[in-house]
C-alpha positions as CSV (number, residue, x, y, z in Angstrom):
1,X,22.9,-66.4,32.3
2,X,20.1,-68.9,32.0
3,X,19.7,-70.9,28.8
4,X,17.0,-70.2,26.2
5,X,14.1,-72.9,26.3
6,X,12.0,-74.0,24.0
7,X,7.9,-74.0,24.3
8,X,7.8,-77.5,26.1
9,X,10.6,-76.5,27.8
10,X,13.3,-78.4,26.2
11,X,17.1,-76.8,25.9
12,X,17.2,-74.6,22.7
13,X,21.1,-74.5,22.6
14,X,21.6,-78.3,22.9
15,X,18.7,-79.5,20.2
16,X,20.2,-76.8,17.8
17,X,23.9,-78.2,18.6
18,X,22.2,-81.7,18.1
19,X,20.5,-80.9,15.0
20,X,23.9,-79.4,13.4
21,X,25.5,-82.7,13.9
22,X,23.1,-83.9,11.5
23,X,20.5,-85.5,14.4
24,X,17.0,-86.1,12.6
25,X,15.3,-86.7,15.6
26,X,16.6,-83.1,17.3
27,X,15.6,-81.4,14.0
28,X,12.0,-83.1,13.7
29,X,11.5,-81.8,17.2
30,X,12.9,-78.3,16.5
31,X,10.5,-78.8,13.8
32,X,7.5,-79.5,16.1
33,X,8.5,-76.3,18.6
34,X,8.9,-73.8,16.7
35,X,6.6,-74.0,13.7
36,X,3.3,-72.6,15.2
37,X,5.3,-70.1,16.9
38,X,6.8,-69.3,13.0
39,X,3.2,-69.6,11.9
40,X,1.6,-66.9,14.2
41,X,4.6,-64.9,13.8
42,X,4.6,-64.5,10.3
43,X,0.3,-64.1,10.6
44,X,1.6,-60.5,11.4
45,X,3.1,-59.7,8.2
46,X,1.1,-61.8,5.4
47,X,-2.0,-63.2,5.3
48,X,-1.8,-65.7,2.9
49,X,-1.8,-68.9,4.9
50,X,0.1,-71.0,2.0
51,X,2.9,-68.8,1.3
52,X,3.1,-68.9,5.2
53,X,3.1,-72.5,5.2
54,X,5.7,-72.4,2.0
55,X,8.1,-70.2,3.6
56,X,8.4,-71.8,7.1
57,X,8.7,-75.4,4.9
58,X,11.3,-73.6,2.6
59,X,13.7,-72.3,6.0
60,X,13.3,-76.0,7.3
61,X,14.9,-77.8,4.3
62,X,17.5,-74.8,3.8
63,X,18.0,-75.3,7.4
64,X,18.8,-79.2,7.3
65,X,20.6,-78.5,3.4
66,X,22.8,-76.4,5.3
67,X,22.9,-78.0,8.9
68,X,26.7,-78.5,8.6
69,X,27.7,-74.5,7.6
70,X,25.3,-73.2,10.6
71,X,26.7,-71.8,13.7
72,X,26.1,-71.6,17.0
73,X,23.5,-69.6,18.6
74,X,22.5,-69.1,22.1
75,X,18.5,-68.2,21.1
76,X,17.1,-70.8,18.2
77,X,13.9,-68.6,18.7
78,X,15.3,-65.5,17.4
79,X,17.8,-67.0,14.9
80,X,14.5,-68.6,13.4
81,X,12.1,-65.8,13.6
82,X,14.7,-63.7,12.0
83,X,15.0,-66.1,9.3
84,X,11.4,-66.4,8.4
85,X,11.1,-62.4,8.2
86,X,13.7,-62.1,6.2
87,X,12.5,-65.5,3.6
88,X,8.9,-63.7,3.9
89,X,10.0,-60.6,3.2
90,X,11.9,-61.3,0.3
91,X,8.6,-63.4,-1.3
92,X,6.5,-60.3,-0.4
93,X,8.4,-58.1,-2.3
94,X,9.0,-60.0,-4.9
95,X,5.3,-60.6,-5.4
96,X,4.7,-57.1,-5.2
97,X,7.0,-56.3,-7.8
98,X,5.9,-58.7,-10.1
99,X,2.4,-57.5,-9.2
100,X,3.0,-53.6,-9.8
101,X,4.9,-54.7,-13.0
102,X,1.3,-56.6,-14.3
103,X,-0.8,-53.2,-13.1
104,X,1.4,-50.9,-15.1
105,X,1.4,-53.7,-18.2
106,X,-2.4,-53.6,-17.8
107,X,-3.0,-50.0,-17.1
108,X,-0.9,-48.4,-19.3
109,X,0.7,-48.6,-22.5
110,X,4.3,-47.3,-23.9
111,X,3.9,-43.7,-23.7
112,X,0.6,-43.5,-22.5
113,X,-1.0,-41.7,-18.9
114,X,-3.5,-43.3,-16.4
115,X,-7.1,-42.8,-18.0
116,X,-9.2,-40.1,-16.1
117,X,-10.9,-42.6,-14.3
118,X,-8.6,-44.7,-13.4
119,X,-6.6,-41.6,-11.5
120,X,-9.4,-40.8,-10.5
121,X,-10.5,-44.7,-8.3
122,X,-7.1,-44.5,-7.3
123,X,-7.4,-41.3,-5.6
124,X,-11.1,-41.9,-4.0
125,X,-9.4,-45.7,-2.2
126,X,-6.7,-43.6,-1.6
127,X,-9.0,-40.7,0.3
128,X,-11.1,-43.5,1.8
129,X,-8.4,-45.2,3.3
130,X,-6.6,-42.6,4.4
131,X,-9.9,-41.4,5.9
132,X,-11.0,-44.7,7.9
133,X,-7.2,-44.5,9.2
134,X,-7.8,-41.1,10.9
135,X,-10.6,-42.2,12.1
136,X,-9.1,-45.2,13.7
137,X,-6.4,-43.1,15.2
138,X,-8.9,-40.8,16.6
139,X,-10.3,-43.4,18.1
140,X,-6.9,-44.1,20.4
141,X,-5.6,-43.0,23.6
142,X,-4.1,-39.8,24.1
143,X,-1.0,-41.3,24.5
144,X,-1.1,-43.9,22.4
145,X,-2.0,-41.2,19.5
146,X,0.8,-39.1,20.4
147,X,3.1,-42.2,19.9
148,X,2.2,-43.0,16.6
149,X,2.1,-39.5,15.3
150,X,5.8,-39.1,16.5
151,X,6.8,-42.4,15.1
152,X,5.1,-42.7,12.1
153,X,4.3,-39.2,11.1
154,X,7.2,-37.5,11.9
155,X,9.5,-40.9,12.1
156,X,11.1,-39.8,15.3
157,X,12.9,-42.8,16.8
158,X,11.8,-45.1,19.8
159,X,14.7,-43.1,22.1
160,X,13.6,-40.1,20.8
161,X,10.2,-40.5,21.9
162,X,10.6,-41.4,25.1
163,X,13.0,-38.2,25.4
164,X,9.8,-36.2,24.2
165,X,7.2,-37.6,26.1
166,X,9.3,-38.0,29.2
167,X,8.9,-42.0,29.7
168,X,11.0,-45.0,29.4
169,X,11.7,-47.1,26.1
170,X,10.0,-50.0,27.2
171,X,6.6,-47.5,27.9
172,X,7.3,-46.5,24.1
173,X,7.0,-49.8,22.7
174,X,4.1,-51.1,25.2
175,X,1.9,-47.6,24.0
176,X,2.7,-48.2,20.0
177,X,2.2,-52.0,20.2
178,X,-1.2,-51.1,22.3
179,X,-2.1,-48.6,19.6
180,X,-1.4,-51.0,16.5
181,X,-3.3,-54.0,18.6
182,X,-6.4,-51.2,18.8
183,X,-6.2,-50.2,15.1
184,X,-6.0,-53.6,13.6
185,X,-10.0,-53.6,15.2
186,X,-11.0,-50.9,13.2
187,X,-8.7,-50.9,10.2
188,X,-8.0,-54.2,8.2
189,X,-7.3,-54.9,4.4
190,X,-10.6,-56.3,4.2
191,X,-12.5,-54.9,5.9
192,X,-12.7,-51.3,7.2
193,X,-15.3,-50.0,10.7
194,X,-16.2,-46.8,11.1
């Protein structure tokens, strides 16, 4: 089986095993490969560049912290984009909770319903996006809009999908991957094209 290289090239397994031992140099290198590749990895799920920048600092010095109590792995690339999901995940959430907690503290009081109006904003954004979505998905391939009505509206599973439509996994992922590339042109958080 041929062993996992980094971007330039370099052995992943061997700079990892270096870097456990407690080499700075291996670890400032496995610093330089992979943090773009963290960067535009994580540009999929957030889009605020500093908590980005905070998470992928954050796994670094857990990583070296915790050098000694790391294993072995066969593919530093996955090990460390599995890492960052998870660390920017977990921020994401918690952000979110924090934020709903301040909406509810600011929209309502103890015992108290949403106002009229602001039910009523709510349910217009709502409408609006909702609208600009289907429009987007109208906008898709055949195919590509049976995919993502299977997977996402009636959350049928990769395998079961390409049971359905009568093609291979690998044409499942390539024709929902195609269809999320062609919706993030119309359909982005700030911005919407109809």
């Amino acid at each position: 089986m041929p062993r996992h290289r980094t971007p330039s090239g370099i052995d992943e397994e061997a700079l990892w095993n270096k870097f456990r031992s407690g080499d700075e140099v291996a670890f400032a290198q496995l610093y330089r490969e992979y943090v773009q590749v963290l960067y535009h990895y994580c540009t999929h799920f957030a889009q605020d560049k500093a908590l980005i920048k905070d998470c992928i600092h954050d796994l670094f010095v857990e990583l070296w912290k915790h050098r000694q109590n790391i294993g072995p792995t066969t593919s530093v690339r996955y090990y460390l984009m599995a890492s960052i999901k998870r660390k920017l995940v977990r921020h994401l959430t918690a952000e979110q909770k924090i934020s709903s907690q301040d909406d509810v503290q600011t929209d309502l009081l103890p015992g108290c319903d949403p106002s009229y109006e602001t039910s009523l904003i709510a349910f217009e954004e709502d409408s609006h996006i909702n609208e600009c979505l289907q429009n987007a998905i109208d906008k898709l391939p055949r195919r590509q809009r049976e995919a993502v009505y299977l997977r996402f509206y009636q959350n049928m599973t990769n395998e079961e999908i390409s049971s359905l439509m009568q093609i291979n996994i690998q044409s499942v992922y390539n024709l929902i991957f195609g269809a999320l590339s062609n919706l993030k042109k119309y359909v982005t958080l700030d911005r919407v094209v109809l």
